[in-house]
C-alpha distance (Angstrom), angle and dihedral (degrees) to the residues before:
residue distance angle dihedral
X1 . . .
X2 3.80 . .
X3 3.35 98.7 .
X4 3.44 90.1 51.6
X5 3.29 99.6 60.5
X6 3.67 98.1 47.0
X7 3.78 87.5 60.3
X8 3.61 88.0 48.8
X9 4.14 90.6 55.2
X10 3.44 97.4 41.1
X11 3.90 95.8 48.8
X12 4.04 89.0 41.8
X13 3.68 88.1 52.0
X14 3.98 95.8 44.2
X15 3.85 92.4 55.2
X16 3.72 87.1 57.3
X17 3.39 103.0 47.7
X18 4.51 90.8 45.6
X19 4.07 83.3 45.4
X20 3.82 100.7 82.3
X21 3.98 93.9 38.2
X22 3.66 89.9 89.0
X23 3.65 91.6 57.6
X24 4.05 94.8 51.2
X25 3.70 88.4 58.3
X26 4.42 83.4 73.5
X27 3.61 116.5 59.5
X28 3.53 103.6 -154.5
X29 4.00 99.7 -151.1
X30 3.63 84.8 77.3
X31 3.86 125.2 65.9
X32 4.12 102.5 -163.0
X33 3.49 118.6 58.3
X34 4.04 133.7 -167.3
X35 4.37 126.7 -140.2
X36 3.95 103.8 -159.1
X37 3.70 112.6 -157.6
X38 4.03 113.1 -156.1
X39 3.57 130.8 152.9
X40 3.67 94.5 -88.0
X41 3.36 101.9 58.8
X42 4.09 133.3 -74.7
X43 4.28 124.8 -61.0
X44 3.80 119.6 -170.8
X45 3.32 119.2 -137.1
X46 4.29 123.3 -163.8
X47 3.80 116.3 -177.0
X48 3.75 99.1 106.6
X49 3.66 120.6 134.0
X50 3.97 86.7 -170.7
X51 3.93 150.0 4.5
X52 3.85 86.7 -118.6
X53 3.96 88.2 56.8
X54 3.76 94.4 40.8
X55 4.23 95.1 58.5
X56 3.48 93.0 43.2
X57 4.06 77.1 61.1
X58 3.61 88.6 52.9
X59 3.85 103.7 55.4
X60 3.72 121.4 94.3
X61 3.42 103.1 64.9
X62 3.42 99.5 -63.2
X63 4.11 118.1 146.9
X64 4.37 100.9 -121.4
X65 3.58 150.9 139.1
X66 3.88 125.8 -167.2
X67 3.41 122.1 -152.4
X68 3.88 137.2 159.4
X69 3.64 121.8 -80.8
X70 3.58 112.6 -107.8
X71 3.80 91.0 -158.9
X72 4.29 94.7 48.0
X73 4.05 98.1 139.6
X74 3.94 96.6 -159.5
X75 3.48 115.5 -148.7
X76 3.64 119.9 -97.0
X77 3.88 120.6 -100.7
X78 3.87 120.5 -121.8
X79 3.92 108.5 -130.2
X80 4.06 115.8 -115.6
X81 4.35 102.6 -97.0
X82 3.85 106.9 -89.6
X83 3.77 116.7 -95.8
X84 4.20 114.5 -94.3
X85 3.71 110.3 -103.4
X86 4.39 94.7 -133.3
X87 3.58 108.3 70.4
X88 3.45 131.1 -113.0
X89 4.12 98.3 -91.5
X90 3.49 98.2 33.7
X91 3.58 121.8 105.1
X92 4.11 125.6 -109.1
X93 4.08 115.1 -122.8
């Protein structure tokens, strides 16, 4: 019953600690990301500003498909200044 249990714990606690891997793989300051092919396997690679730049990456022979980053945090938009409260003829006291 012990035994069990500790094989239960550990195995709970390893699929939560492999889970976010997946998601480090993205960096999500950049929006364009690259999957190498090689002989060993496949890496991906996310420091593209744009598709354009990402398949120039990709000539030469080299095995790769771009594709957008599914964890690209864009940054946040600052909101237009708020409109002044006198209007635009009116004289300032």
């Amino acid at each position: 019953m012990m035994r069990g249990l500790v094989w239960l714990i550990l195995g709970t606690g390893m699929i939560f600690a492999v889970s976010p891997a997946w998601a480090q793989r993205y960096d999500p300051h950049y929006p364009v990301c690259m999957e190498v092919y090689g002989s060993d396997g496949s890496r991906i690679e996310c420091f593209f500003t744009s598709m354009e730049q990402c398949k120039a990456g990709t000539q030469g022979g080299v095995a790769a498909l771009c594709f957008n980053n599914p964890y690209y945090a864009a940054p946040a938009v600052e909101a237009a200044p708020a409109p002044s409260a006198t209007p635009a003829g009116s004289p300032r006291r």
